[in-house]
C-alpha angles and dihedrals in degrees: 000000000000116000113236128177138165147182119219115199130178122243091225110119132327120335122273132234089230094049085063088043093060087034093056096041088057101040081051087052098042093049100046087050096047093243138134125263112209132199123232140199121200106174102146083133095086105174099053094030112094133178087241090060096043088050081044094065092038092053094039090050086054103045077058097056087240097142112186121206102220131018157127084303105033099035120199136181103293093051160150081093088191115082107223091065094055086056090118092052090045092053092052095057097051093051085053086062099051094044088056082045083241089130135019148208112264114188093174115149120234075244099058099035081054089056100046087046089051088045097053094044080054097052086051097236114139103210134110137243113310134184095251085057095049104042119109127214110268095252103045091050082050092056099042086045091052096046086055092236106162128261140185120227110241132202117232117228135174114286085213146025143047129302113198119204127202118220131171094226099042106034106216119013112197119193139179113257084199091065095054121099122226083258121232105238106167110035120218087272097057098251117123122246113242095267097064097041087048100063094032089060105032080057101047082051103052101235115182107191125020105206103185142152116289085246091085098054093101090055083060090101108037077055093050101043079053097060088038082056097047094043084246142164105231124212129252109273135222132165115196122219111269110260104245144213110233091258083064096247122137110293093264130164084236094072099013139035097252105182124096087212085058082065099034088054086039092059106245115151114250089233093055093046093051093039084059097053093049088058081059106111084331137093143184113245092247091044093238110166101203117065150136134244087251090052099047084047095051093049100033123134109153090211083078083065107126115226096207116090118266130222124244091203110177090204096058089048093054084049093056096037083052088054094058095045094056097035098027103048141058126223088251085047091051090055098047096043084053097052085048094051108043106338106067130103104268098054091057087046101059094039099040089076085060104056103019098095078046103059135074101179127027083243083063083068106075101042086048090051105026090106091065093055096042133090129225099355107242099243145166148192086261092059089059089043101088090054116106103226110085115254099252080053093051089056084057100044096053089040094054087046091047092060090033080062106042088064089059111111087183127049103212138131096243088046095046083043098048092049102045091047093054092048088048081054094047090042094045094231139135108266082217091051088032085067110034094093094045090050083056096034086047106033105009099235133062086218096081138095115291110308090228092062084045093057093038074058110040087051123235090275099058091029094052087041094052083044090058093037094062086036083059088031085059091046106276126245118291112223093261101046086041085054092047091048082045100060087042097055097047088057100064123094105269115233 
């Protein structure tokens, strides 16, 4: 048997940590074994997925040095590797559900789904949606087929029972049949949800293992019932333990920067950042800190993988990313790591149009740029303090932006425009005074170059950082002030 593994991201915005961390887990795996690591598109979410997200991951993966073997850009015999163009596959398999009466119509409204759920949470029942809750009585499906009203197609699971999982990290899984929704597998427009085309596809493929995030462990049995119902093999499972905070909640951009393209723009080396995230629930045998993709290949066996989660600590990143760079790389290598990151010719090229009516002297050039070569700006309360908009309405004010620009699918300057000055309107405040904080929070000082061609500049990931990082500089938002924001945001009209 030939190993085959993947790893199957969403185009859907900029890459995750944690996408890299199971990337890296499975490339490790496929190549020990000997075995073939495939890329994966799922972008069955069209109208969040974009081409830009989709040439992100492929960049991110290689900055990595995560090669896949076969993918959307390299083909290969079990293709097409995106999954909107596997839509037709995707639709015969579920008719061959509902011909086996595996799976089922459902024409229930938002309405009506709203009302079982409430009825079962009265009668004090904890279960989820099951096929006898959803049926309809034969006349009235007829009528709602005929009058061509739309409809999901559901798969049908035991109301009762236990499923047990295999995984090779836990051993035997048991869950509740009784806790596991009649799954939708084909959504109203006809595209699949993410569990059909997922076995579908991990099957057509001929994936071996799935090494996943613990999160999907209670999809285990939807995915198993799936391959009982299509008379097929499935694959090995293993659910990695969850990256952490270091309050040990869940890895999220709220508490912690989670784009690889955060640590590519901050100017982490791709070795250190993948040698970190192998120390992530893994050791060497001999519990060395420090080592490289070909070490940890060499020496991986996943049974090493640690089931307590593991913490995903920025300072101890920036330790390990300082060791490379002092053991790892010559003078001669620095300089030219450096020149690659932030110093070479198409960087200035596309900064110099912003600051050259600014400056009088070439020495002008690096005070009036530093901020797009720096880090986490060194701020405080005072900076804030010259801008007209009380403090308490500055931290609104970033916070509101913050969530105005984490809806953007696209990072230009018409779109962050366009967004910002919306969110002034709906506000009722100045654009001027509306900026004012996000020129200090981006760039540190209110004396640069537009603030939209600095974040065009800066990238999504480092703009919306520095954004967190004054919101946490001006005290940050308490729970209850962020729930209260929160409420008010979301009702306003959505751009």
């Amino acid at each position: 048997m030939t190993v085959r593994t993947r790893i199957a991201p969403s185009p859907t915005g900029d890459p995750h940590v944690g996408t890299a961390y199971i990337a890296l887990f499975n490339y490790c795996f496929a190549r020990q074994h000997g075995g073939q690591f495939v890329l994966r598109i799922e972008d069955t979410d069209q109208a969040r997925s974009t081409e830009h997200s989709e040439q992100v991951i492929f960049d991110s993966l290689r900055w990595l040095g995560l090669e896949w073997d076969e993918g959307p850009d390299k083909g290969g015999e079990f293709g097409p590797y995106r999954q909107s163009e596997r839509s037709e596959i995707y639709r015969q398999h579920a008719e061959q559900l509902l011909a086996a009466d595996h799976a089922f119509k459902c024409y229930r409204t938002a309405e009506e789904l709203n009302e079982l759920r409430a009825a079962i949470k009265v009668s004090g029942e904890n279960r989820a949606l099951k096929y006898a809750d959803l049926v309809l009585s034969p006349d009235e499906q007829k009528k709602r087929e005929d009058s061509g009203e739309p409809f999901v197609v559901r798969l049908r699971v035991p109301d009762t029972g236990k499923c047990v999982v295999e995984d090779m990290l836990r051993g035997e899984i048991e869950l509740d049949w009784s806790t596991v929704d009649a799954q939708i597998l084909l959504k109203s427009d006809g595209m699949p949800t993410y569990h059909l085309a997922n076995v579908v596809d991990d099957h057509l493929m001929k994936i071996t293992h799935v090494i996943r995030g613990e999160e999907w462990i209670n999809s285990a049995p939807k995915h198993k019932l799936l391959y009982q119902y299509f008379n097929w093999k499935m694959p090995v499972l293993c659910h990695l333990p969850l990256l952490r905070n270091p309050d040990k909640s869940k890895l999220s951009k709220r508490k912690n920067p989670t784009s690889i393209l955060y640590y590519q723009r901050m100017g982490y080396l791709p070795e250190a950042v993948l040698n970190y995230l192998g120390r992530m629930g893994w050791s060497m045998p001999d519990e060395r800190e420090k080592f490289s993709l070909a070490e940890m290949q060499a020496e991986f066996d996943i049974k090493r993988v640690s089931l307590g989660g593991p913490i995903f600590d920025l300072e101890k990143l920036s330790w390990l990313n300082g060791l490379w760079i002092r053991e790892s790389l010559s003078v001669e290598q620095l300089a030219d790591r450096l020149i690659e990151w932030g110093l070479n010719r198409q960087r200035l090229l596309e900064v110099v149009p912003h600051v050259q009516t600014r400056i009088e002297t070439l020495s002008d050039f690096l005070p009036a740029t530093s901020f797009l070569g720096a880090g986490m700006l060194a701020l405080n309360e005072d900076d804030f303090s010259g801008n007209k908009l009380e403090l308490k309405e500055q931290i609104k004010v970033l916070q509101f932006s913050l969530w105005r620009l984490d809806q953007l699918l696209d990072w230009h300057r018409d779109d962050i425009f366009a967004a910002l000055k919306g969110l002034a309107e709906q506000l009722d405040v100045k654009l001027k005074l509306f900026l004012a904080p996000l020129f200090i929070a981006v760039t540190g000082t209110t004396a640069t170059f537009s603030i939209l061609d600095a974040m065009v500049l800066l990238g999504s990931d480092m703009s919306r950082a520095r954004i967190r990082h004054a919101i946490n500089t001006l005290g940050g938002v308490s729970k209850k002030q962020l729930k209260a924001m929160d409420k008010e945001f979301k009702s306003l009209p959505s751009e």
